[in-house]
Structure formats: C-alpha cells, structure tokens
N, C-alpha and C positions, 0 to 999 in steps of 0.2 A: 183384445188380442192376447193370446194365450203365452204367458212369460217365457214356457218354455220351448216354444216355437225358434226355431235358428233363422239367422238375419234372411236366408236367401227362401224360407219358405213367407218369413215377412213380408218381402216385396211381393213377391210372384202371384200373377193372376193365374189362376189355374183355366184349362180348357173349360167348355163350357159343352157339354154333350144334349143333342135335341129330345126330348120330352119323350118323356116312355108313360103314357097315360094309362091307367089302368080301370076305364070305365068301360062299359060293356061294349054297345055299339060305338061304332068312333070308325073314323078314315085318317087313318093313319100316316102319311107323307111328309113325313119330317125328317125322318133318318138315311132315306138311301136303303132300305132294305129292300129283299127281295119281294113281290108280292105272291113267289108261288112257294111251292113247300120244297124239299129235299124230295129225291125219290126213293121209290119203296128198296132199289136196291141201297142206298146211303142209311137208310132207317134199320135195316136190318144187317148190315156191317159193322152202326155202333150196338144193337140189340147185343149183338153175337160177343162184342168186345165188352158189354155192362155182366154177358154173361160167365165170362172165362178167364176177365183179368184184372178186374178190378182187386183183388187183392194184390197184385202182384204193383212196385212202381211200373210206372213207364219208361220205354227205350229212351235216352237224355237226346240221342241224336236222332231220334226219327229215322232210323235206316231205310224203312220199308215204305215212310214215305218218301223222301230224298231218292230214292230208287225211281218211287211211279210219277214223281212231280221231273226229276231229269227226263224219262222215258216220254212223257207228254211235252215236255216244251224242248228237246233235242240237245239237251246238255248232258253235264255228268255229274252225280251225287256229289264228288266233293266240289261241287258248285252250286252246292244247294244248302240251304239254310231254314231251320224253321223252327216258328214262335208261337207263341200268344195269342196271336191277332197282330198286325200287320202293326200298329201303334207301338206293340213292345218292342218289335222289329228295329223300328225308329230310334227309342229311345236308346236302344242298344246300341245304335251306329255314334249318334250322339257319343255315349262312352268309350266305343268301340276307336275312333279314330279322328276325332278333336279333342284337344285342350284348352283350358281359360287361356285367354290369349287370344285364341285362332279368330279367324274371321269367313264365315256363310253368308252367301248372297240367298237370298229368298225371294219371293217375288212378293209383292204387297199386298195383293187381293186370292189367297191362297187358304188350304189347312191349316187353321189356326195353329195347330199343336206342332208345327215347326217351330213355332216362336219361344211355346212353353217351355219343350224341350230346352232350345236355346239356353234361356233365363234359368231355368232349372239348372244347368249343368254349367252355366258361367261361361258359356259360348258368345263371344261376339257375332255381331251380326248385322248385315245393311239391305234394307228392303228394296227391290226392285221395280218401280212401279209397271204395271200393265201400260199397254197400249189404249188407245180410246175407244178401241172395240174390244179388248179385254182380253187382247192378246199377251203372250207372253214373245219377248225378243230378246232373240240371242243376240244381238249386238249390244243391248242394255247391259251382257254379265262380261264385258270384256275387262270388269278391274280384278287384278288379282289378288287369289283368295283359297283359303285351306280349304272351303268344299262350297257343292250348290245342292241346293235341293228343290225340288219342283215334285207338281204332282203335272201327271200327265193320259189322260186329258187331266184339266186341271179343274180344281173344285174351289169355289160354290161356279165358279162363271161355266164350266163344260166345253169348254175348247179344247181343241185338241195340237200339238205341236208335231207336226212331219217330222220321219226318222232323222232326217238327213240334219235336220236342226239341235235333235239332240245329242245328235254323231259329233257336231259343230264344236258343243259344251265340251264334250268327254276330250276329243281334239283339242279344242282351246286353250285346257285347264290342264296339262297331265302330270300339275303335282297335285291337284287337288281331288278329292273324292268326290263324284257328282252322282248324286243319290236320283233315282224316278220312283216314286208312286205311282204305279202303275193299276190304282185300286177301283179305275172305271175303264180302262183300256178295252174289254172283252166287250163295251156298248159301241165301239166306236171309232178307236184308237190303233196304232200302231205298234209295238211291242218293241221294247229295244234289245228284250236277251238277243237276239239274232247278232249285235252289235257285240258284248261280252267278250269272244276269240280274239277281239281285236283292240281291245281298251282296258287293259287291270285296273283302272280308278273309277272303272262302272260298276254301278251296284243298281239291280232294281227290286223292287218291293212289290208282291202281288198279296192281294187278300180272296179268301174265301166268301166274307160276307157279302158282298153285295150279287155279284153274276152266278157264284154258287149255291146260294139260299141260306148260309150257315151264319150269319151273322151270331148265334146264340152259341156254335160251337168253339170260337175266337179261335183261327187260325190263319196265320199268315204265312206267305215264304220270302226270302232272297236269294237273290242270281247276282253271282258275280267270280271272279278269280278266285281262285283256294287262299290265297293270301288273306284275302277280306274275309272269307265267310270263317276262316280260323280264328280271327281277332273277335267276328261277334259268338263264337263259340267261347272264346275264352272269357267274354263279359260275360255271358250265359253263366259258365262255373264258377263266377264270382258269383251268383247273385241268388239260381237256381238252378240245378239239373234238368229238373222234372219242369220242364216248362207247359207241355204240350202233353195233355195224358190219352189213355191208350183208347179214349171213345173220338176224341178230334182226331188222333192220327187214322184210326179206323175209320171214321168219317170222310175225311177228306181225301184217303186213298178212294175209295168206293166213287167219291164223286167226279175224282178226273177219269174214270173205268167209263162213267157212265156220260158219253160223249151224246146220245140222242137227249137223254131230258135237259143237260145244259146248251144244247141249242136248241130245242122248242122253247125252251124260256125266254132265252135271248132275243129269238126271233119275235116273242109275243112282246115283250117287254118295249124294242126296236118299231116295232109297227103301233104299239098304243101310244109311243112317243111322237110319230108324226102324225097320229091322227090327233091329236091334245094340242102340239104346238100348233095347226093349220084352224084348231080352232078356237085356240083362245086369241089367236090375232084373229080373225073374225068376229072375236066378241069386243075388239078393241085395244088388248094387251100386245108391249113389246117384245117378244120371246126373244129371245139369244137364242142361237142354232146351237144345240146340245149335242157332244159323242158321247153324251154318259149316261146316266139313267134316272136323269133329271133335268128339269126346267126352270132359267131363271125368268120369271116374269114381270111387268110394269104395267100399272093402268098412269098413264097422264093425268096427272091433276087430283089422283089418291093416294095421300099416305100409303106407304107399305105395312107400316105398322096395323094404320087404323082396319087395314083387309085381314091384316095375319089374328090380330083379336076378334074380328067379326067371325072369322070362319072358325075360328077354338072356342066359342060360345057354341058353335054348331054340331060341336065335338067332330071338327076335319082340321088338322094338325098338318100345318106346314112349316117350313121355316122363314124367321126372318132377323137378320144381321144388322146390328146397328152398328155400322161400318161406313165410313168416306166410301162415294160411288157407286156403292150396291145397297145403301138403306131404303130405295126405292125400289128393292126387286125382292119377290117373294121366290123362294127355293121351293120347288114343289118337286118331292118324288114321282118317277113314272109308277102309279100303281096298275092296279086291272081296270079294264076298260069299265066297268061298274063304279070303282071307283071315281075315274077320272070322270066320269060324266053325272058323277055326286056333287064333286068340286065344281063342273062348269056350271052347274043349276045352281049354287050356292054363290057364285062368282058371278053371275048373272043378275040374281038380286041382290046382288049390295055394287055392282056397278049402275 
C-alpha cells in the first residue's frame, strides 16, 4: 500500500465498474448501455461543435442546455443542473449538502457508488434492507436522517417505486435531502420532477447514457429547487468550471430535439425485454419483472458465478455481483434481439 496514500483513500473500496472488453466479436451485456447508436441528427450536432469550438472553453453553466432539458421536462433553467455523467452529479451532492456526521438512509441491494461516495466523503450511513421481492419500502426509511438516496427504478434488481411513494419520502423527511436516480426511469418508471413545485428537498438525477445512447459522451442532469442546484454549482467552482464541453452539451441538446429516434429505441429496447424475460423463464430461469433495460435472472440449482464465467469464455459479457441475495442472479442487459437470442442459445447449453 502506497505510504503516501491518506487514511480515508486506505480504507475505501472503490466502485467496481462492468468490464469493457476489447476483443472483436463479443455480446456485450454488462453495462446497461444502449444497443442502438445516436442518431444522425446528435452525430452531426457534435460534428458541427468539434468543428467551430473546440478551441474555445466551454459554457461552465450549460445555458443552452439547461434551456432545452427545462423546455422537455416542463421546468425552469434555474432548476436545472448539469455534469459529467450522472456519477459526478452524485458526488457533487455528497459535497454539495452533507457533512461528516450526517446520517443517509440507502437501501442495501442498490448502486453501489452510494456507498463509495458515502465513505469517500466521511458520510454516515445505515442500509436499508429490500423487501423479499426486492422491493424497496418506504415505511422501512421512517428513521430520521440528513438525506435518502435511492435509484428509481432501482438497480441491479429493476423495480420500479410508484410516485405517490416517493412523494411519501420527500413528505416524510423535509429536513432532509431525498436524492432519486432516475437513470432507468425512461424503460419503465415514473418520473418525480413533476413532484419538484412542491418539495425543495427533492432533487432528481437523470442520465443520457443508458435511454439516450450516449453513454461514451458522459452527461448527466439535475432537477430540483434553485436553492439545491446553486450549492452543486457552487461545488462545481470549487472543483471545476468546465465540466461538460461543448461536444456533450451539443450532443445532448440535439438529442432531447430528436423525440422520434428516442422512442423508436425505447420502444425496441421495451419489446426485446418482454420477449427475453417470457423466454428465458421458458428455459427455466427466475426473471424479476424489470422497468429498466435489464434483467435479473436465476437458474435453480446453478451457481451464478459458474454461468457468468461460462458465458465470458463465450466472449458474452454479463454481470454478476457477489452480494447477500442477488449472488444467484445474473444482470443481463436488454440488447438487440440478435443478441439476446445469442445469449439464450448459449444459456441453453450450459443449462
């Protein structure tokens, strides 16, 4: 261990991000990414932005996106927030409005990088456990507490929590700050900015990677009160201006414009998901009923492990967690229907 390492990077596990393979052929289902591409108008938005601005920095505040990401979800620019990738987002709130000391309720079988954060920044924190179908219950986070954070629907399990529950939270809690990831929502889920008018300690987190395709351009947003989105601006100018340069925000403007390829996506993504889950329980597998754009699954009586190495000899890449109550579930991304019937021929012979 490296002497000049400081105590709290000593302790800390860091996240653990899903395998980016770089062999040729390969089926890829590990990360949650999209399986279809940007469209030609997002490709030719950032073209135009590699070609006109790259010398110049980029806007600190995203005006022009904060403009078209309020004008698509029915808010107002100074309630709009934007980063890095939805992660940086995170972390920023972590700084943004905890202290060592404070105490977040989390749930137990969640995004990891709640925790890291946590530990990272000297944040208490008390785990939540799910329900035995893998629910999350808000009667579980009735102890009080400086903030909650949840993903919603929630990840790896893909459940999804009704408005009205996380209305509950924001309700429940109103000295504390109840953060949503909101970063599978668009498969499935219910959206709580609509909630925002009515609760200054909501904040929600949206990403571009996964329902937008952009996973490679790392941009995220947040919704919430002017009050909140000023404190993660002000972590922002502690740390960096330039978060977000002018080929993501060009991107990501172009892609909320372009309302028909992000629902043909959606909708392909949404229908190869119920044809996969009716037939891998056909083949004998547990599925959990998924809002997101992945499937937890179980064969009875086989390691999770021993399927997740079998299928990465195969070069088909999925996840698997060695975690209390999901170490017997394989994470498999919804890819393209070629895909997924790659997986099922391969999941067929090794069941």
């Amino acid at each position: 261990m490296n002497k000049y390492w400081s105590e709290t990077i000593k302790g800390i596990i860091p996240y653990v991000p899903g395998e980016q393979p770089r062999t040729g052929r390969l089926v890829k289902l590990n990360t949650n990414e999209n399986p279809y591409p940007p469209s030609e108008a997002v490709l030719e938005a950032m073209k135009s932005a590699v070609t006109e601005r790259l010398k110049l920095y980029p806007d600190p505040n995203c005006t022009l996106l904060r403009q078209a990401a309020a004008s698509y979800y029915g808010t107002s620019p100074e309630m709009v927030f934007a980063g890095n990738g939805s992660d940086e987002i995170l972390a920023f709130c972590y700084k943004a409005f905890f202290d060592p000391g404070d105490w977040l309720l989390i749930p137990d079988i969640t995004y990891n990088f709640y925790e890291v954060y946590a530990d990272l920044f000297g944040i208490s924190y008390q785990t939540i456990p799910l329900t035995p179908e893998f629910e999350v219950s808000v009667q579980a986070f009735a102890e009080p507490c400086d903030g909650i954070i949840l993903a919603n629907p929630n990840a790896p399990t893909g459940k999804a929590l009704p408005l009205i529950e996380i209305e509950a939270l924001a309700k429940n809690h109103p000295e504390a700050v109840v953060i949503v990831d909101e970063a599978y929502v668009d498969f499935g889920g219910e959206s709580a900015i609509p909630l925002l008018p009515f609760y200054d300690n909501l904040l929600v987190i949206r990403t571009f990677s996964k329902s937008r395709s952009l996973a490679g351009l790392r941009i995220g947003l947040a919704f919430g009160h002017p009050d909140l989105i000023e404190a993660l601006i002000r972590v922002r100018d502690c740390v960096n201006c330039f978060t977000v340069d002018w080929i993501a925000q060009a991107g990501a403007i172009a892609s909320l414009r372009d309302e028909t390829t992000f629902r043909s996506n959606l909708a392909s993504i949404v229908n190869t998901r119920s044809k996969a889950t009716s037939l891998l329980r056909a083949a004998g597998f547990e599925v959990i009923a998924s809002s997101t754009n992945f499937l937890m699954a179980s064969y009875p009586g086989l390691p999770a492990k021993g399927l997740y190495e079998a299928l990465r000899s195969r070069n088909i890449f999925v996840r698997f967690f060695p975690k209390p109550r999901i170490d017997q579930y394989l994470r498999i991304t919804v890819g393209t229907d070629e895909d997924m019937s790659i997986l099922l021929d391969a999941l067929t012979d090794l069941t």
